[in-house]
C-alpha positions in Angstrom: -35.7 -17.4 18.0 -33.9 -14.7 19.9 -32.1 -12.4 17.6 -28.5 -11.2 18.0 -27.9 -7.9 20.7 -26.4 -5.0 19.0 -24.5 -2.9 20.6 -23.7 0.1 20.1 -20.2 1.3 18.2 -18.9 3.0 21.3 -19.9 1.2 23.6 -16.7 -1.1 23.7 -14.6 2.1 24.4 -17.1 3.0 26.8 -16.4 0.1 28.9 -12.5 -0.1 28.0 -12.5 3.5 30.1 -14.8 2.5 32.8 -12.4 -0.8 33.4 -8.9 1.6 33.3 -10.2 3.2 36.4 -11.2 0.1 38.3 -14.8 -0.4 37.8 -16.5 -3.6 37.1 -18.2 -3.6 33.7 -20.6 -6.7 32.5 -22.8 -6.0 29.1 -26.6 -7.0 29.6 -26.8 -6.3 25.8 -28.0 -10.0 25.2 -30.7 -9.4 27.5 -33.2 -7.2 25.6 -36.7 -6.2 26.9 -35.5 -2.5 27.5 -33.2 -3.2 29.8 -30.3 -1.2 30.9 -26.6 -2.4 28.7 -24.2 -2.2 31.0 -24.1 -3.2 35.1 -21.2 -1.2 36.7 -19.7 -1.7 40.0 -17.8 1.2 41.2 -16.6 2.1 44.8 -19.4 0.1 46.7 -22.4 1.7 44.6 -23.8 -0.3 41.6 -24.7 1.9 38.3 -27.1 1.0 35.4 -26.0 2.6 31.8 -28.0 2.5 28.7 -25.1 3.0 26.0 -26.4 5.5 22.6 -24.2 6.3 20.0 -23.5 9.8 19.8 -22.5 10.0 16.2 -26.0 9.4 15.0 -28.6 11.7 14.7 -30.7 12.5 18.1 -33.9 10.6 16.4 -31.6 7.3 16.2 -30.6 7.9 20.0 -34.3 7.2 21.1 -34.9 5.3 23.6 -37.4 2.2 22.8 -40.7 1.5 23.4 -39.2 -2.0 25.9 -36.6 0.8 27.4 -39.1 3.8 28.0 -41.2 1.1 29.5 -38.8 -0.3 32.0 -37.3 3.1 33.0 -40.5 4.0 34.2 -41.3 0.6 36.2 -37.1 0.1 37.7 -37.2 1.0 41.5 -33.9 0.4 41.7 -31.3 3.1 41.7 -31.3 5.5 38.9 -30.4 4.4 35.1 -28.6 6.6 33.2 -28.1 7.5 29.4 -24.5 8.0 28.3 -23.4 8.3 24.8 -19.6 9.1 25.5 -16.5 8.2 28.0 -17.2 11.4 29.3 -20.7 11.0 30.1 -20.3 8.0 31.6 -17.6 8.9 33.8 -19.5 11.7 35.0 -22.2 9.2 35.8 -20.0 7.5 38.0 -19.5 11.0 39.8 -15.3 10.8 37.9 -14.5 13.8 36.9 -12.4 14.3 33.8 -9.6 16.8 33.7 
């Protein structure tokens, strides 16, 4: 039996900021096996986000075993790491004023 995801605390405001300037935001939390938690469809380009929370401590922000694995084997485009709206925005190339 398949446990429940967990997802992390921020990542609900995460993808509450990414949807207020028009991108399209679906959770692959539920999915497991390292990969990415959010698919995000921005201005024709397609982004993969793997959502830490940035109030714990650096050694609970790890990436797994399953998600060090399939970074290294994706040869799609690039998967980044965000553990803020800020971060995230910049990974979508938005700056913040």
């Amino acid at each position: 039996m398949r446990r429940a995801a967990k997802v992390d605390r921020n990542q609900p405001e995460i993808v509450a900021a990414l949807r207020r300037i028009g991108a399209d935001v679906f959770s692959l939390a539920a999915v497991g096996d390292g990969i990415p938690d959010l698919l995000v469809g921005f201005r024709g380009t397609t982004y993969l986000l793997e959502v830490k929370d940035g109030s714990k401590p650096p050694s609970a922000r790890q990436l797994t075993d399953d998600q060090i694995k399939w970074h290294a084997a994706w040869r799609g485009g690039r998967c980044v790491v965000v553990s803020s709206i800020v971060e995230a925005l910049a990974a979508l190339e938005v700056t913040v004023a």
